[in-house]
C-alpha positions in Angstrom: 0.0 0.0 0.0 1.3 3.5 -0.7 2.0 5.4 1.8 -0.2 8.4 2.6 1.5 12.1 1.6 1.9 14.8 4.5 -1.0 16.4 3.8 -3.4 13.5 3.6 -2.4 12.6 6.8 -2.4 16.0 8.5 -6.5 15.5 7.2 -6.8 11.9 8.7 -5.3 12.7 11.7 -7.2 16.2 11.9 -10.6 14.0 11.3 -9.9 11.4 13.6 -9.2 14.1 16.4 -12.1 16.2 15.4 -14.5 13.3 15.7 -13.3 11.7 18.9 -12.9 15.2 21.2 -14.2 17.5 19.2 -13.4 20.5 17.0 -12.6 23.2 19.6 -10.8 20.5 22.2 -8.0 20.4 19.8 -5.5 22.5 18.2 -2.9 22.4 15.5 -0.2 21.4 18.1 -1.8 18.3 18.8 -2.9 17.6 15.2 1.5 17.7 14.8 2.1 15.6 18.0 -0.9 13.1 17.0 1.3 12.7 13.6 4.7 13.0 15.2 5.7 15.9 12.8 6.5 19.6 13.6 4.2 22.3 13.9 6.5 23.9 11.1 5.5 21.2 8.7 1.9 21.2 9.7 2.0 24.8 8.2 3.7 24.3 5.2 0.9 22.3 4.2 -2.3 24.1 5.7 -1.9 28.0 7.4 -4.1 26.9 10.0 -6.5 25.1 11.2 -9.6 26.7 9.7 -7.9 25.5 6.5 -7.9 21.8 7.6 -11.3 22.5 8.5 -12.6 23.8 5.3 -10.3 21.1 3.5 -12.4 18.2 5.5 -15.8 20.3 4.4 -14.7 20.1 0.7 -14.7 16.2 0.9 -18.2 16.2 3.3 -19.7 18.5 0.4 -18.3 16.4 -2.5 -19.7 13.3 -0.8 -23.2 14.3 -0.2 -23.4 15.4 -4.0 -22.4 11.9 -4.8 -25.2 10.6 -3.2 -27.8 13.1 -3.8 -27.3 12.1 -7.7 -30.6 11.7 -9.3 -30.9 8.4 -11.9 -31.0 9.0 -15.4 -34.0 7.8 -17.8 -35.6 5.7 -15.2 -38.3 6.5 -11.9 -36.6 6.4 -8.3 -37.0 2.6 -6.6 -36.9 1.8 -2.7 -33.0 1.3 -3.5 -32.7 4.7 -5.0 -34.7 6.0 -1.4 -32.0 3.7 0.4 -29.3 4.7 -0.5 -29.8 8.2 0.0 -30.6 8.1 3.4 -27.6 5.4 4.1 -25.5 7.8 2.4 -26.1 10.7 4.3 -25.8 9.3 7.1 -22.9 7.4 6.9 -21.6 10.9 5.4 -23.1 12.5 9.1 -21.0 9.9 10.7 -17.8 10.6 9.1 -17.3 13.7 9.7 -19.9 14.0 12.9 -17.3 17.0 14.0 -19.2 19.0 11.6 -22.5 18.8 12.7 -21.3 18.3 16.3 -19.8 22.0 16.1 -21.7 23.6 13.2 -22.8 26.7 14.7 -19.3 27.4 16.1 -17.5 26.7 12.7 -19.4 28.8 10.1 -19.6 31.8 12.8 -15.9 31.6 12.6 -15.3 31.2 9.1 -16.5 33.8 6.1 -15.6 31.4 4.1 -17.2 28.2 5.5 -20.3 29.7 6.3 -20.8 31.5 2.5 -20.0 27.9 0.9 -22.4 26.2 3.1 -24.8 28.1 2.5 -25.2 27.0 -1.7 -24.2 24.0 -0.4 -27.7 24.1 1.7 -29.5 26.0 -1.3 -27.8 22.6 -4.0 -29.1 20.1 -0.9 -32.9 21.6 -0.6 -33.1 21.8 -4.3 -32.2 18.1 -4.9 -34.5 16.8 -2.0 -37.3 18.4 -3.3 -36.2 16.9 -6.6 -36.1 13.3 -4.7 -39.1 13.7 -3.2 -40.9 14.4 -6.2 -39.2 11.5 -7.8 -41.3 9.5 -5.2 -44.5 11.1 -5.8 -43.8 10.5 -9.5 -42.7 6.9 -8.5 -45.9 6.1 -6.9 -44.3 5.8 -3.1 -45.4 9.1 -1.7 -49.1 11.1 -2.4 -48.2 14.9 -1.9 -48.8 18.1 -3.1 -45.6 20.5 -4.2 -46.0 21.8 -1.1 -45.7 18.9 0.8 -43.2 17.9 -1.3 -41.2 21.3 -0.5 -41.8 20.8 3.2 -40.8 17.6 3.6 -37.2 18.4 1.8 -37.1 21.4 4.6 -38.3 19.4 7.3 -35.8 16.2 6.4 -32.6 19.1 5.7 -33.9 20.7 9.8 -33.8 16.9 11.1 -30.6 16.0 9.6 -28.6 19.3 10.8 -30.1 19.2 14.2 -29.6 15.5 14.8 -26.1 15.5 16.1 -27.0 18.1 18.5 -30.2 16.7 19.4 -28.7 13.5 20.5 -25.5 14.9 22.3 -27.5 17.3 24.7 -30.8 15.2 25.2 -30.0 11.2 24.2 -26.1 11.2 25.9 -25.9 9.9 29.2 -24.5 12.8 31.6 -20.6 11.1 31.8 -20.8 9.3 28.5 -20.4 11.7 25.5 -19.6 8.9 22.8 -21.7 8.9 19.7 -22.3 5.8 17.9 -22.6 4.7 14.2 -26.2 3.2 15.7 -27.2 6.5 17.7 -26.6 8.4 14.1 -28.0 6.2 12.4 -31.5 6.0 13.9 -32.0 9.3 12.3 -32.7 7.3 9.2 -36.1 6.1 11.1 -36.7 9.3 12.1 -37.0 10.9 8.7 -39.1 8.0 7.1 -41.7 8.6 10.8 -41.8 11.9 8.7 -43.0 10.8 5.3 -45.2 8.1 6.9 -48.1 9.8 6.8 -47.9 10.5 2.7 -46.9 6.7 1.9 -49.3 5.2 -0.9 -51.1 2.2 -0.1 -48.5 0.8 -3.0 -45.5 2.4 -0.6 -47.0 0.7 2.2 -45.9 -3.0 2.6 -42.7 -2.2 0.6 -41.7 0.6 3.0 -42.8 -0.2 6.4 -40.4 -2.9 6.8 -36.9 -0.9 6.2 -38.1 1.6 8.3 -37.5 -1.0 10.9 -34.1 -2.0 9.8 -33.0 1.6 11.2 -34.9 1.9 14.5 -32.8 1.8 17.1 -33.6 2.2 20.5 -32.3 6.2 22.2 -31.2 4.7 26.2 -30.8 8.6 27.5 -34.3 9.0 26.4 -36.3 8.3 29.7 -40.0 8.8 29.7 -42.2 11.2 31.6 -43.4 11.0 34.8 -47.3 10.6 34.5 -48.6 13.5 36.3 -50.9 12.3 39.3 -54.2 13.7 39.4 -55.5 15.7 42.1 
């Protein structure tokens, strides 16, 4: 196997770092110890480390097109609808940093935040595209603007998830994300367009949708509320 240039591995260590402690816990002196290399030779390669950050973005943003590909000559099928959400997901888990820090990264960045936001604009467009595919399809009875709120609704969902589970699912004393934890949000937006599945949709779909339910542990239910 080759071996990995300077630069590629300043962005796998950087990632690796990013994911497990989080963007602002770590700086570029401990990207260059992680590696073994000098700080000196961390910055010939990347000025700082809102370059390595926007760098990682680039191949997040580059991925999510991939998937969000529409087919060619033919209507979308349930493994068209599958891999899409497996995709993004997997994507989300990648580079959970990103999400997990979001807020905190475009604020800081000009650049970042000005990309991501045609990124968000390219993203709505082509799950509004999807979701007409469906409709089209047969899978999904909606209107265009049920078809326009359930891309906004899936895009909210998806950007909130990461946060959503680290400050209400995480055990207090436990703040590991898992590949499971993420992907349950793949349940979570198929709960959404369960109320517009065809009768057609209906034995096909319900069964994946169980394939990605997983159960949330720090979710603990509510006290019933005695009656007076």
């Amino acid at each position: 196997m080759a071996k990995l240039k300077t630069r590629d591995r300043i962005l796998q260590a950087s990632l690796e770092l990013f994911n497990e402690v989080g963007e602002r816990n770590v700086s570029t002196n401990h990207i260059s110890a992680e590696l073994g290399i000098s700080p000196g030779n961390l910055y010939y390669h990347f000025r700082n480390k809102q370059q390595i950050i926007y760098e990682l973005y680039l191949g997040y943003e580059d991925e999510v097109k991939q998937t969000l590909q529409l087919p060619q000559g033919r209507p979308l099928t349930l493994d068209d609808k599958r891999g899409y959400l497996e995709g993004i997901f997997d994507g989300m888990w990648r580079f959970r940093f990103f999400h997990r820090d979001l807020e905190h990264m475009l604020e800081s960045d000009d650049q970042l935040r000005g990309r991501y936001r045609e990124f968000a604009q390219y993203c709505l467009a082509q799950g509004k595209a999807i979701y007409q595919g469906l409709v089209d399809a047969g899978y999904l009875n909606a209107s265009s603007e049920e078809v326009e709120a359930l891309s906004y609704n899936s895009w909210i969902l998806m950007t909130s998830w990461v946060g959503f589970l680290r400050t209400v699912v995480q055990e207090e004393g436990n703040p590991t994300l898992t590949s499971a934890m993420i992907r349950r949000g793949i349940y979570q937006i198929m709960a959404l367009e369960r109320v517009f599945l065809t009768e057609f949709a209906q034995d096909q779909i319900r069964p994946m949708e169980q394939e990605f339910f997983a159960p949330l542990a720090g979710i603990k239910p509510s006290p019933v509320a005695e009656e007076s």
